[in-house]
LUMLUM-984957 format. One record per atom (N, C-alpha, C): residue in one letter; x, y, z negated. Coordinates in Angstrom, 2 decimals, padded with zeros to 5 digits, always signed. Example, Ala and Ser with C-alpha at 12.3 -4.5 7.8 and 13.67 -1.06 7.14 Angstrom:
% LUMLUM-984957
r=A&xx=+013.19&yy=-005.69&zz=-007.80
r=A&xx=+012.30&yy=-004.50&zz=-007.80
r=A&xx=+013.20&yy=-003.30&zz=-007.80
r=S&xx=+012.85&yy=-002.25&zz=-007.08
r=S&xx=+013.67&yy=-001.06&zz=-007.14
r=S&xx=+012.90&yy=+000.03&zz=-007.87
This chain:
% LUMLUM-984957
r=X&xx=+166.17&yy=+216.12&zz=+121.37
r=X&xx=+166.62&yy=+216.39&zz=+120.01
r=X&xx=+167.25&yy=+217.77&zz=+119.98
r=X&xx=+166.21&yy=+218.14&zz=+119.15
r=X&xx=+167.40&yy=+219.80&zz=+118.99
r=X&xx=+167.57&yy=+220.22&zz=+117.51
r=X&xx=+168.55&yy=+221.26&zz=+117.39
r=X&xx=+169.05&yy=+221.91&zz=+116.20
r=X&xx=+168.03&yy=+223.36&zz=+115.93
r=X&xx=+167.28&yy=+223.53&zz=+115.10
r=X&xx=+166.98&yy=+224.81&zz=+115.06
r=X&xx=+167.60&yy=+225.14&zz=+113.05
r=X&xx=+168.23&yy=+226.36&zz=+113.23
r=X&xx=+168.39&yy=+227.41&zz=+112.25
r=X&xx=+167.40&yy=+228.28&zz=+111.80
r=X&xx=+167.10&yy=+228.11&zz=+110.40
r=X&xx=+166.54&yy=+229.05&zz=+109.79
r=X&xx=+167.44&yy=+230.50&zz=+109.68
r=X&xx=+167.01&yy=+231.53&zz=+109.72
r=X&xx=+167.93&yy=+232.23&zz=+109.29
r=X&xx=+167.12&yy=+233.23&zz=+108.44
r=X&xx=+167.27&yy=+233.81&zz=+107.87
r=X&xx=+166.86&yy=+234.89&zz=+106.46
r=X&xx=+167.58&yy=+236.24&zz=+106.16
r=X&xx=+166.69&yy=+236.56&zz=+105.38
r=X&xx=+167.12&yy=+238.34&zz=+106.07
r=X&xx=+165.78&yy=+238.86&zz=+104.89
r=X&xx=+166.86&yy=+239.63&zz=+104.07
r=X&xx=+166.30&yy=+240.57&zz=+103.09
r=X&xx=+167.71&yy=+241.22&zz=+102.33
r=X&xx=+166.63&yy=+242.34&zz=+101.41
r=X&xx=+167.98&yy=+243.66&zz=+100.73
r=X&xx=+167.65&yy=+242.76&zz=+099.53
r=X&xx=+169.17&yy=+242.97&zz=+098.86
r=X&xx=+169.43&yy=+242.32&zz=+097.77
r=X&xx=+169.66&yy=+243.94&zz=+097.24
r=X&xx=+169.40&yy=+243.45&zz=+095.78
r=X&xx=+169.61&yy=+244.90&zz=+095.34
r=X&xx=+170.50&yy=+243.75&zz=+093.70
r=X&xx=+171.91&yy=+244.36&zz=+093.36
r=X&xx=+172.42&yy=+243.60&zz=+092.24
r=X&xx=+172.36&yy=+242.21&zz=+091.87
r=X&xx=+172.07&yy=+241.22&zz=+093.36
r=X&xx=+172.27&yy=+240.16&zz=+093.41
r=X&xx=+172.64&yy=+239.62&zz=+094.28
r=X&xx=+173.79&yy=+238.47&zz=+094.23
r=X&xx=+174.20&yy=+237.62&zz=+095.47
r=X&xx=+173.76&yy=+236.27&zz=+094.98
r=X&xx=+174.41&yy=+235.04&zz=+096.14
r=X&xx=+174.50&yy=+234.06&zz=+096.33
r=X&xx=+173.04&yy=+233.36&zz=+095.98
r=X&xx=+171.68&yy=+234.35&zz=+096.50
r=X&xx=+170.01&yy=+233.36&zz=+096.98
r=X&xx=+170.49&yy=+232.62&zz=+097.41
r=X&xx=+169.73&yy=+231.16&zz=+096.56
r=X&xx=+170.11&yy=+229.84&zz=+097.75
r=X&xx=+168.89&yy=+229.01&zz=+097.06
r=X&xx=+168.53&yy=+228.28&zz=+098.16
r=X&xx=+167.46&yy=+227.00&zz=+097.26
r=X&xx=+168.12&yy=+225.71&zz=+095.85
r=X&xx=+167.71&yy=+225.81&zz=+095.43
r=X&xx=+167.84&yy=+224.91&zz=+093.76
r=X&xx=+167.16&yy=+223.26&zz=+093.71
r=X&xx=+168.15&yy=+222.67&zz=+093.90
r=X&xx=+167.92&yy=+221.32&zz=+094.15
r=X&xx=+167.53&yy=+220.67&zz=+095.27
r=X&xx=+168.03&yy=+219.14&zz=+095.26
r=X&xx=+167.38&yy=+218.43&zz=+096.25
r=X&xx=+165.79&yy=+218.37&zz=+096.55
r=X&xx=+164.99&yy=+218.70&zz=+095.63
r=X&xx=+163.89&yy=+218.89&zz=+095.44
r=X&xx=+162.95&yy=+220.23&zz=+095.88
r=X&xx=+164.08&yy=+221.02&zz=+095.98
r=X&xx=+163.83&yy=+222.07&zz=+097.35
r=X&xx=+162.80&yy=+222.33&zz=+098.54
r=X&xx=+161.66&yy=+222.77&zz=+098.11
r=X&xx=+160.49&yy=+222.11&zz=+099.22
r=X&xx=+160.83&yy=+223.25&zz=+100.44
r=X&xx=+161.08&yy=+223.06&zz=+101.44
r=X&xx=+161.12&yy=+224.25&zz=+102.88
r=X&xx=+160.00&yy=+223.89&zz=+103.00
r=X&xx=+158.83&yy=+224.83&zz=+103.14
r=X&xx=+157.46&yy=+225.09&zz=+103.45
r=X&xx=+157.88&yy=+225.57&zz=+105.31
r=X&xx=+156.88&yy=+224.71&zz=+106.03
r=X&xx=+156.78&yy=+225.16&zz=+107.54
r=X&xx=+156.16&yy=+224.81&zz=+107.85
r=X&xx=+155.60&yy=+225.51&zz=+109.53
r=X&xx=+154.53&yy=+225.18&zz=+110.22
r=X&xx=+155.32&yy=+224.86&zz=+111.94
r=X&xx=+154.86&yy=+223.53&zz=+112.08
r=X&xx=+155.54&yy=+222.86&zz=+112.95
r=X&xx=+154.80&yy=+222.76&zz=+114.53
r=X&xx=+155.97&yy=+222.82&zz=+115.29
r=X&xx=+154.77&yy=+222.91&zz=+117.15
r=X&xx=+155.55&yy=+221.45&zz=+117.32
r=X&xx=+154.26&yy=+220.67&zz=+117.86
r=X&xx=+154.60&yy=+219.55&zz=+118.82
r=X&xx=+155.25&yy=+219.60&zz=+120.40
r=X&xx=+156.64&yy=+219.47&zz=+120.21
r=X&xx=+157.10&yy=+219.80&zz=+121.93
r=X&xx=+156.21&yy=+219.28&zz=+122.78
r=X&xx=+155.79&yy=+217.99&zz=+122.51
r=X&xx=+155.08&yy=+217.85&zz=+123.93
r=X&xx=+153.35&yy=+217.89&zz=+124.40
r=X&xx=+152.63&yy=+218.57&zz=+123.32
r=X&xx=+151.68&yy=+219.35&zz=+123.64
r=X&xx=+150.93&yy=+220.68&zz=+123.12
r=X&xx=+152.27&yy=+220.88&zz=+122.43
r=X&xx=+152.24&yy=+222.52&zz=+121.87
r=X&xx=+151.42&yy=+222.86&zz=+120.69
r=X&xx=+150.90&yy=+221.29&zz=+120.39
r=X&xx=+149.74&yy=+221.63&zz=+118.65
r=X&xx=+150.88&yy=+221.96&zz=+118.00
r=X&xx=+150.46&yy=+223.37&zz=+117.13
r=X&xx=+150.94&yy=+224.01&zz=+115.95
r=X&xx=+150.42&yy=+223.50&zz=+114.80
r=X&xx=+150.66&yy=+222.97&zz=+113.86
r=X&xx=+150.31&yy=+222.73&zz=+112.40
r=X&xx=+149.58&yy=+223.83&zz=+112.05
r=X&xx=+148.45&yy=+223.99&zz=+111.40
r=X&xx=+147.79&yy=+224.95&zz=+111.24
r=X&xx=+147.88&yy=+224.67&zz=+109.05
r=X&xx=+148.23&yy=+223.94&zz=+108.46
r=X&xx=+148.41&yy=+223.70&zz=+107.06
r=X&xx=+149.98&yy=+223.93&zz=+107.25
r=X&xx=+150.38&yy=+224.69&zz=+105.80
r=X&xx=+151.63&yy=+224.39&zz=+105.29
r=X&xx=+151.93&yy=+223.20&zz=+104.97
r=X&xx=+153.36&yy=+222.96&zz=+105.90
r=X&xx=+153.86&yy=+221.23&zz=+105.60
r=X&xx=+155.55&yy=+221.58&zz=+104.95
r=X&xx=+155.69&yy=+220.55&zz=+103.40
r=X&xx=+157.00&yy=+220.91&zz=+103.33
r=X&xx=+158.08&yy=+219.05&zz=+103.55
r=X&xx=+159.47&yy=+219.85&zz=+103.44
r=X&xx=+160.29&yy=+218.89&zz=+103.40
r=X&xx=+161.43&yy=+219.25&zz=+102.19
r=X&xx=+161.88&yy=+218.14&zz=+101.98
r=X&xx=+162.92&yy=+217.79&zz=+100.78
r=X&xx=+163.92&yy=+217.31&zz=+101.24
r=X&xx=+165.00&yy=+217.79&zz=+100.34
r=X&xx=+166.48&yy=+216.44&zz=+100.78
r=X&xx=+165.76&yy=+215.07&zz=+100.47
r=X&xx=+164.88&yy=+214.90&zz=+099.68
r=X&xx=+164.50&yy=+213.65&zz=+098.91
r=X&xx=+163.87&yy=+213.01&zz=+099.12
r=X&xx=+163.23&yy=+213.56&zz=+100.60
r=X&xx=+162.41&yy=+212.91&zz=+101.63
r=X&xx=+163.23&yy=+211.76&zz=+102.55
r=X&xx=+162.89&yy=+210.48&zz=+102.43
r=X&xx=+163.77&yy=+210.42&zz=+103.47
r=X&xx=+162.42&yy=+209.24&zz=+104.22
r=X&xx=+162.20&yy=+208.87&zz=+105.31
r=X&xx=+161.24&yy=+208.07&zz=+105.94
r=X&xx=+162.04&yy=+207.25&zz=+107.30
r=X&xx=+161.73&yy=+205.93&zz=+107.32
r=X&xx=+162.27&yy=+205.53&zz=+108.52
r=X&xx=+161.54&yy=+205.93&zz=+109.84
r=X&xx=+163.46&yy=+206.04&zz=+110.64
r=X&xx=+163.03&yy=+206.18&zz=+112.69
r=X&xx=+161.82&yy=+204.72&zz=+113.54
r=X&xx=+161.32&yy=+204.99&zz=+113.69
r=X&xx=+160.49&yy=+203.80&zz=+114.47
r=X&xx=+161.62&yy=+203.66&zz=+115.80
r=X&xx=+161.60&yy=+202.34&zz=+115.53
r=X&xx=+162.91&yy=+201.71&zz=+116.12
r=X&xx=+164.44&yy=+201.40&zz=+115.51
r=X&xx=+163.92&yy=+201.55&zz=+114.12
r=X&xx=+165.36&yy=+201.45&zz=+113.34
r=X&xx=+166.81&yy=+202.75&zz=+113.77
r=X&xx=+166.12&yy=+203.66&zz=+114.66
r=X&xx=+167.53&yy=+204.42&zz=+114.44
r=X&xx=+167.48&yy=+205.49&zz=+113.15
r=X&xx=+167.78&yy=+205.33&zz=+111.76
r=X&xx=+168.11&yy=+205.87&zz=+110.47
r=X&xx=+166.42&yy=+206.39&zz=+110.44
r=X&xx=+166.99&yy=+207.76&zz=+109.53
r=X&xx=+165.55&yy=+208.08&zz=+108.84
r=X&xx=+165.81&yy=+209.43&zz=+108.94
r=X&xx=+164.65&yy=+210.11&zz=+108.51
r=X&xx=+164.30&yy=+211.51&zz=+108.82
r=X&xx=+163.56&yy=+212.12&zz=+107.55
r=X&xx=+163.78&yy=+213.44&zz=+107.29
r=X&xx=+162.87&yy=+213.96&zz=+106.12
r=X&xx=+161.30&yy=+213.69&zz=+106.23
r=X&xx=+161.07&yy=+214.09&zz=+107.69
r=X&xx=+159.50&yy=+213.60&zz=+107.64
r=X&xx=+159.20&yy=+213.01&zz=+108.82
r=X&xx=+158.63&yy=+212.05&zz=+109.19
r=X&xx=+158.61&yy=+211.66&zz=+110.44
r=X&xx=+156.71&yy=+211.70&zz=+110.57
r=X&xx=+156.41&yy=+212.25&zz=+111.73
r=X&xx=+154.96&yy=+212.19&zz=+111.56
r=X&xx=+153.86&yy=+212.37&zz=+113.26
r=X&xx=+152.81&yy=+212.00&zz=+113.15
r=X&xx=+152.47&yy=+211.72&zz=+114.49
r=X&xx=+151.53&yy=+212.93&zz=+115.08
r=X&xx=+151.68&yy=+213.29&zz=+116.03
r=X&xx=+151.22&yy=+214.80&zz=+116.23
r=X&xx=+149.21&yy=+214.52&zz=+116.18
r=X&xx=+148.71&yy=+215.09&zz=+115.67
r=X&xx=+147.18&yy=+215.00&zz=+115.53
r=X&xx=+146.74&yy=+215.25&zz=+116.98
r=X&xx=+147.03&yy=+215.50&zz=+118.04
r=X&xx=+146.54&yy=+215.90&zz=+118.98
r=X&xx=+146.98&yy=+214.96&zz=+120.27
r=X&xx=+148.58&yy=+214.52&zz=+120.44
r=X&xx=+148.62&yy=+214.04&zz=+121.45
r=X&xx=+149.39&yy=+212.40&zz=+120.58
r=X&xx=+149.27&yy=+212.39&zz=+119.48
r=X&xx=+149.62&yy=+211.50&zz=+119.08
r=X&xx=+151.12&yy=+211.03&zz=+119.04
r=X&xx=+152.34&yy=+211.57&zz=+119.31
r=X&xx=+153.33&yy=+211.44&zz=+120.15
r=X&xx=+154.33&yy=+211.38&zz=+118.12
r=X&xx=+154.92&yy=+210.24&zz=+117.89
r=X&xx=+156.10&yy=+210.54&zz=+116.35
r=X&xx=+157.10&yy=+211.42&zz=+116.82
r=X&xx=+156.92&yy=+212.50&zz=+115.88
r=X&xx=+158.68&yy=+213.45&zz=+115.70
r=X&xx=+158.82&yy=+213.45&zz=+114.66
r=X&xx=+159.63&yy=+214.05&zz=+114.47
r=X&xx=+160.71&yy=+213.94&zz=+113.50
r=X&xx=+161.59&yy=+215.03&zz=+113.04
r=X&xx=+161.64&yy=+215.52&zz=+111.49
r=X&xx=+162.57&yy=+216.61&zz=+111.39
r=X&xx=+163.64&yy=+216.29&zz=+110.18
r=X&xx=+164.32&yy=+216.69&zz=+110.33
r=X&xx=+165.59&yy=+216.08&zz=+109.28
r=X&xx=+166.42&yy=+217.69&zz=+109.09
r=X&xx=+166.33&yy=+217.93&zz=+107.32
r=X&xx=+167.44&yy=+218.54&zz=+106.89
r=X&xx=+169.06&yy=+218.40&zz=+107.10
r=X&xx=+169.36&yy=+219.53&zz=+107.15
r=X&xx=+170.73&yy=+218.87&zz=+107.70
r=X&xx=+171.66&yy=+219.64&zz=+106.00
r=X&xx=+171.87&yy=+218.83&zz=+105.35
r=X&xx=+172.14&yy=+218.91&zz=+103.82
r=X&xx=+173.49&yy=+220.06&zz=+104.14
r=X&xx=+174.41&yy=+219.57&zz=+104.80
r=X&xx=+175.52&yy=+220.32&zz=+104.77
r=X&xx=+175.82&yy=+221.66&zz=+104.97
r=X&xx=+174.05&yy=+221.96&zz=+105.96
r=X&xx=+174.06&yy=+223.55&zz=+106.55
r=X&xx=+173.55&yy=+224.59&zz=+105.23
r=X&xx=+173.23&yy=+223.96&zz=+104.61
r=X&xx=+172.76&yy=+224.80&zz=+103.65
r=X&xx=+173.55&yy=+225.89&zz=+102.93
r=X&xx=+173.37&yy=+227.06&zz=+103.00
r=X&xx=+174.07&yy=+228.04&zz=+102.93
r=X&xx=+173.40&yy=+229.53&zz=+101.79
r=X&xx=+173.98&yy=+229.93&zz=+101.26
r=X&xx=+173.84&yy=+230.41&zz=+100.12
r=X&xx=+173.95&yy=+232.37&zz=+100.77
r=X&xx=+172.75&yy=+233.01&zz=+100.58
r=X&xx=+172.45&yy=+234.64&zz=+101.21
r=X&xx=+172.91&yy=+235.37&zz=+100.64
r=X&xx=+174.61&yy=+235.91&zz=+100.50
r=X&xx=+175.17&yy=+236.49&zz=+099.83
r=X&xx=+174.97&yy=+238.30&zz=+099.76
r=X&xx=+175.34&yy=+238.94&zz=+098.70
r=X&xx=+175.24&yy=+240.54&zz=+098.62
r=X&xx=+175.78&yy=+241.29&zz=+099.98
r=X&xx=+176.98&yy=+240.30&zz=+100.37
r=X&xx=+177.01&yy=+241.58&zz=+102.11
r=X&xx=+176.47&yy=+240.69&zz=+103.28
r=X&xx=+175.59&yy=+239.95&zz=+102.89
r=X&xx=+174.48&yy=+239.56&zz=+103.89
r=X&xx=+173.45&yy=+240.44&zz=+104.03
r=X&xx=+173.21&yy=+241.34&zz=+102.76
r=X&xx=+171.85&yy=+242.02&zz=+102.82
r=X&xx=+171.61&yy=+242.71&zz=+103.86
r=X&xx=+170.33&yy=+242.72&zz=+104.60
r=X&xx=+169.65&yy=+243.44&zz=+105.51
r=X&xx=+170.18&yy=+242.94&zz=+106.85
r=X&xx=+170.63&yy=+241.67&zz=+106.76
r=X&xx=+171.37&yy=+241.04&zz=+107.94
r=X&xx=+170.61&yy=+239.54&zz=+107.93
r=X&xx=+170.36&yy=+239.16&zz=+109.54
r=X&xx=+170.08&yy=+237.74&zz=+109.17
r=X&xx=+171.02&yy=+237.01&zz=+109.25
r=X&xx=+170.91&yy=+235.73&zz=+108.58
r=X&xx=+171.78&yy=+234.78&zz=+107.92
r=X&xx=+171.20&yy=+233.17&zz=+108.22
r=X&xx=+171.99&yy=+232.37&zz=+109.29
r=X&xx=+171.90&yy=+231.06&zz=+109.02
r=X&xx=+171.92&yy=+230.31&zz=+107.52
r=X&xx=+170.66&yy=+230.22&zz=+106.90
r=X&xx=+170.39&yy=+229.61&zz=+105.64
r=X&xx=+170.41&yy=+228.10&zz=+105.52
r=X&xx=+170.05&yy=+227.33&zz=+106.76
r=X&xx=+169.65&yy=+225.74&zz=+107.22
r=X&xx=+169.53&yy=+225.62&zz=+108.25
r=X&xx=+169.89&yy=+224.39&zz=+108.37
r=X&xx=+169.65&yy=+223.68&zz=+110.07
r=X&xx=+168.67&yy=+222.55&zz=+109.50
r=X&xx=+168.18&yy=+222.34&zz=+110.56
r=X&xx=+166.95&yy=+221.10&zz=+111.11
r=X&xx=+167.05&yy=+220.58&zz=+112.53
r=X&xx=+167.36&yy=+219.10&zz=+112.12
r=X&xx=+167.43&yy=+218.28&zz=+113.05
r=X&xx=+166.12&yy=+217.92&zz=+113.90
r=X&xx=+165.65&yy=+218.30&zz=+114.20
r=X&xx=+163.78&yy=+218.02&zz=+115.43
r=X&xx=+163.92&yy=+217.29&zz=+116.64
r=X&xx=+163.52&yy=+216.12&zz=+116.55
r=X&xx=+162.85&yy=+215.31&zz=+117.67
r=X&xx=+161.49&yy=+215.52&zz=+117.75
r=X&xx=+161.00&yy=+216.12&zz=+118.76
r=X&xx=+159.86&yy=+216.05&zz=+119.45
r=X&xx=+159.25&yy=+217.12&zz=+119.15
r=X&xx=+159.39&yy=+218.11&zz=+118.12
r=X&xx=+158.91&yy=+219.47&zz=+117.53
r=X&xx=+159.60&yy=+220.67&zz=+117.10
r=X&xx=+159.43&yy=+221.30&zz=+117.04
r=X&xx=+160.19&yy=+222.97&zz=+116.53
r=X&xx=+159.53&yy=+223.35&zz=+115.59
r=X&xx=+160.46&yy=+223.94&zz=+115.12
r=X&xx=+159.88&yy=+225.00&zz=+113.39
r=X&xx=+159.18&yy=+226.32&zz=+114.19
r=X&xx=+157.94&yy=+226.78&zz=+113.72
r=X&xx=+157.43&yy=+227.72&zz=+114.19
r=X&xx=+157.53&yy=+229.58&zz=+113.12
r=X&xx=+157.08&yy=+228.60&zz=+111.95
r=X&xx=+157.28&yy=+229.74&zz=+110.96
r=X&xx=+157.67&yy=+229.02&zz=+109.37
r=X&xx=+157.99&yy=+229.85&zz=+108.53
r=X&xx=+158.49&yy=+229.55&zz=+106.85
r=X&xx=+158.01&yy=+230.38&zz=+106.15
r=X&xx=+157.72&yy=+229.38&zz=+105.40
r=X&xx=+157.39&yy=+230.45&zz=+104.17
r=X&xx=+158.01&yy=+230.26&zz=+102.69
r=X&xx=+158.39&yy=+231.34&zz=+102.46
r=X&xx=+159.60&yy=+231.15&zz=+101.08
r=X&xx=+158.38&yy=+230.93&zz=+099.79
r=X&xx=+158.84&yy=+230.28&zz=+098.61
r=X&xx=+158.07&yy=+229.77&zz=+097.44
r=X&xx=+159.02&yy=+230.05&zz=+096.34
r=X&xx=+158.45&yy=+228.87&zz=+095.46
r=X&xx=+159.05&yy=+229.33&zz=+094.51
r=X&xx=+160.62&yy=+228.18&zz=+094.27
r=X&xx=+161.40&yy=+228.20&zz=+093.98
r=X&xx=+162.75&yy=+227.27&zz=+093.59
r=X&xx=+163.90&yy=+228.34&zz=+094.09
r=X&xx=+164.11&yy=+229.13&zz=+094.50
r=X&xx=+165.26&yy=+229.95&zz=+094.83
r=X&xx=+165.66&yy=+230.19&zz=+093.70
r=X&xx=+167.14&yy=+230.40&zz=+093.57
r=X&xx=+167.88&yy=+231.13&zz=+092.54
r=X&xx=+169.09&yy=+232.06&zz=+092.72
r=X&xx=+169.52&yy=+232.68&zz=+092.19
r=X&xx=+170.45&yy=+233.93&zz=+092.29
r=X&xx=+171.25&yy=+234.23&zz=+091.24
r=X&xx=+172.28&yy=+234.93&zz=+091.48
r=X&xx=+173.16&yy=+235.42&zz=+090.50
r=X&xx=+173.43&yy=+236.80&zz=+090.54
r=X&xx=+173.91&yy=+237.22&zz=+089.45
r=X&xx=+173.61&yy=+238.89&zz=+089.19
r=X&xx=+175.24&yy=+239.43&zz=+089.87
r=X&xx=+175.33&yy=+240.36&zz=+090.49
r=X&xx=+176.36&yy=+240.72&zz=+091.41
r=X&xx=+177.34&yy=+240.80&zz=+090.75
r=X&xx=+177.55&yy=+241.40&zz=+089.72
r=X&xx=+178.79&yy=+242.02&zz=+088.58
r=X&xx=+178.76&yy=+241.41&zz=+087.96
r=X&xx=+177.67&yy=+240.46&zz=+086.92
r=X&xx=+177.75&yy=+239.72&zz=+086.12
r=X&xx=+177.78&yy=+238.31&zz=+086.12
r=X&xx=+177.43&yy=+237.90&zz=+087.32
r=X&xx=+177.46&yy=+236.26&zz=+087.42
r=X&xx=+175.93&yy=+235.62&zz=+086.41
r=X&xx=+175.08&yy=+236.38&zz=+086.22
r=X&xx=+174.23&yy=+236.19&zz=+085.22
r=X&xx=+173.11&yy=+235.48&zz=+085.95
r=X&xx=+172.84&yy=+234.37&zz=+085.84
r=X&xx=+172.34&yy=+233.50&zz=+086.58
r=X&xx=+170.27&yy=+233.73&zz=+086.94
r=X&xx=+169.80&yy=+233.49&zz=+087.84
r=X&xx=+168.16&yy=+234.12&zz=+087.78
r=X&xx=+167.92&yy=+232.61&zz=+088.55
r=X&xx=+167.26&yy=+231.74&zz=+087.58
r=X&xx=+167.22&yy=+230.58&zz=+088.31
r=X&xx=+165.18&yy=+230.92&zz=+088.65
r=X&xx=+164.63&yy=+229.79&zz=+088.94
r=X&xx=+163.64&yy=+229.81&zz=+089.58
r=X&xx=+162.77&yy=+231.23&zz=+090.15
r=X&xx=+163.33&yy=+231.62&zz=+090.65
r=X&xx=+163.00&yy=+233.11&zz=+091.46
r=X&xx=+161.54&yy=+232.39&zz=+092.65
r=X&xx=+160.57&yy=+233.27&zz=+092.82
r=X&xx=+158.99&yy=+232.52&zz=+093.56
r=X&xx=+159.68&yy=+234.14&zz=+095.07
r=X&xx=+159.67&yy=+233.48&zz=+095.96
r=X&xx=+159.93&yy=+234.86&zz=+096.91
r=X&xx=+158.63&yy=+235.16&zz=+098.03
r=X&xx=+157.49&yy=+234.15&zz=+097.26
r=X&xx=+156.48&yy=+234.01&zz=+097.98
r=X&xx=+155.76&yy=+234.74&zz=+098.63
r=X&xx=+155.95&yy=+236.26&zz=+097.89
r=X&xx=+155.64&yy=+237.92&zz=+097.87
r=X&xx=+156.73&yy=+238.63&zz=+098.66
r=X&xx=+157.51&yy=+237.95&zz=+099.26
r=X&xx=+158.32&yy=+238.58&zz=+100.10
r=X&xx=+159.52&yy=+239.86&zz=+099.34
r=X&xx=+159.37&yy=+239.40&zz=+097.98
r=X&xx=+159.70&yy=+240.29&zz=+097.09
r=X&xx=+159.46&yy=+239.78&zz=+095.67
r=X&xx=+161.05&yy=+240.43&zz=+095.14
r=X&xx=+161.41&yy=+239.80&zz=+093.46
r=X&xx=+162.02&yy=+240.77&zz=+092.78
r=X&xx=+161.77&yy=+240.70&zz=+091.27
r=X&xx=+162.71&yy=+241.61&zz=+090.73
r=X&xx=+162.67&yy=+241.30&zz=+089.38
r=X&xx=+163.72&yy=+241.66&zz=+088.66
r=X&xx=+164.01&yy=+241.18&zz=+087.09
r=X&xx=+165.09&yy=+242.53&zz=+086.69
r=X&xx=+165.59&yy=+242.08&zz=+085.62
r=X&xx=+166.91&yy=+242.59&zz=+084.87
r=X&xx=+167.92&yy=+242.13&zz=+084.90
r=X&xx=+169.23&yy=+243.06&zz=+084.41
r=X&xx=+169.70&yy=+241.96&zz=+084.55
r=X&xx=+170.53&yy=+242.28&zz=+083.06
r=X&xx=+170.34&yy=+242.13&zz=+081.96
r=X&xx=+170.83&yy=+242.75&zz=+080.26
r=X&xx=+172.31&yy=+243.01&zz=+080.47
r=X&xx=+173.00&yy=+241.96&zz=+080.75
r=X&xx=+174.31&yy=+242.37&zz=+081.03
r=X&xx=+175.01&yy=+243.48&zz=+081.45
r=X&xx=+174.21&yy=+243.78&zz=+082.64
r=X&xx=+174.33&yy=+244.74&zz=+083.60
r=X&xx=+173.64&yy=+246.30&zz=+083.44
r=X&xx=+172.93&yy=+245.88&zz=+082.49
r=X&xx=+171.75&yy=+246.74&zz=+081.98
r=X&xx=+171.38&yy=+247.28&zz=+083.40
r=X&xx=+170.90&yy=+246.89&zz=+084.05
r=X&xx=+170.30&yy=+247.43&zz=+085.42
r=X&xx=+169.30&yy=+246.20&zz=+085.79
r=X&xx=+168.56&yy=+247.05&zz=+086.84
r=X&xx=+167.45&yy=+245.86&zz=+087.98
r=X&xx=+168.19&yy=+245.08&zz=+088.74
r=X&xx=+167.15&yy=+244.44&zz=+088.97
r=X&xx=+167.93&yy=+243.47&zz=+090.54
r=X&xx=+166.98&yy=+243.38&zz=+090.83
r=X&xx=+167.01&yy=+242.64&zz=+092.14
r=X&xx=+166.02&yy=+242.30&zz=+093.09
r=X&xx=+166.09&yy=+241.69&zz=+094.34
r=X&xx=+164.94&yy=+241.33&zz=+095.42
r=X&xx=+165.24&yy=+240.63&zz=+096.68
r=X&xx=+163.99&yy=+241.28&zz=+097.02
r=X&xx=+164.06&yy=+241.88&zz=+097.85
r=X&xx=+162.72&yy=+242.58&zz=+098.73
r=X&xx=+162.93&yy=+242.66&zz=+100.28
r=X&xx=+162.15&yy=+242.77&zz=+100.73
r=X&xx=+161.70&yy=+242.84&zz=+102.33
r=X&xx=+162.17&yy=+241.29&zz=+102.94
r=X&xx=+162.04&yy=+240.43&zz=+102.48
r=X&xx=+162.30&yy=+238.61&zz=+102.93
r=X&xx=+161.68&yy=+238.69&zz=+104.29
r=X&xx=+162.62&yy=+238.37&zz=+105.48
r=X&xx=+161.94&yy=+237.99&zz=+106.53
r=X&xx=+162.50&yy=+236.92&zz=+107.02
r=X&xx=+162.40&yy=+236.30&zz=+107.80
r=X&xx=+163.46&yy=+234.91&zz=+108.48
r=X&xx=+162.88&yy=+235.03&zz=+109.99
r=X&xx=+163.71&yy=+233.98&zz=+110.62
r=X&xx=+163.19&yy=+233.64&zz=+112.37
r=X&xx=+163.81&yy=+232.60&zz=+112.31
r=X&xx=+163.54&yy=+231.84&zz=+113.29
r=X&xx=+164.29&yy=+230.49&zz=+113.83
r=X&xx=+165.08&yy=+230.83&zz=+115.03
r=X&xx=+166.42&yy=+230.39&zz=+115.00
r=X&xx=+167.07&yy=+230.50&zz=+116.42
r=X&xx=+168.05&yy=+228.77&zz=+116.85
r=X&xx=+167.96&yy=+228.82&zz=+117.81
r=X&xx=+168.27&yy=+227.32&zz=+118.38
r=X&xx=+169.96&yy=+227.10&zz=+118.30
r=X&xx=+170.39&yy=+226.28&zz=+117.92
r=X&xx=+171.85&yy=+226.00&zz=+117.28
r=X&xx=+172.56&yy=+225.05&zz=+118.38
């Protein structure tokens, strides 16, 4: 059982506090089987709202699923509490965004979509469903009478 961290990393330009928007929150990933190294080759996502039972009755997991190759159940579980919000002096820094609980597999790669939301730096002016799918966003912000934006999105996984 291990902990892996998402972490995230992009320039905010007149916006803080990116964070995912609801339990309904899909984390898009591509998953390696620890014990024979098949990589998911389809985007697979998870939800807080996922929840599936442990075979063997120990609790439940966002997705529990059987590796196509060596057949072997793992298991990955959001960890609700890590969830963490990519503030304006985060920019151009990576940032523990989520943890994931993994039995039997590791997060390999992510890919950001659409449900993120943000707030305008000076104004608090809210930018709800932001798509960062393009690795890159941008709007107005009237209040502010200026741009905003989120460009150069990269992430990695590091072990917690």
């Amino acid at each position: 059982m291990g902990k892996f961290g998402l972490q995230f990393k992009a320039t905010l330009e007149n916006v803080t506090n990116v964070r995912p928007e609801g339990e309904d929150f899909r984390w898009y990933l591509k998953l390696k089987c620890g014990n024979c190294g098949e990589v998911s080759d389809k985007w697979q996502y998870i939800t807080l709202l996922d929840s599936m039972p442990l075979k063997g009755g120990r609790g439940s997991a966002s997705m529990v699923q059987k590796c196509k190759l060596c057949s072997r159940e793992n298991s990955i579980d959001i960890l609700k509490d890590t969830i963490t919000p990519y503030n304006a002096e985060d920019s151009e820094r990576f940032k523990t965004v989520v943890q994931f609980e993994c039995r039997g597999l590791e997060p390999v790669d992510f890919q950001p979509q659409a449900g993120f939301a943000a707030s305008g730096a000076e104004t608090s002016t809210q930018f709800p469903e932001i798509n960062l799918q393009e690795k890159d966003w941008t709007d107005y912000d009237e209040k502010a009478s200026e741009s905003v934006g989120i460009y150069e999105v990269t992430h990695q996984f590091v072990k917690c």
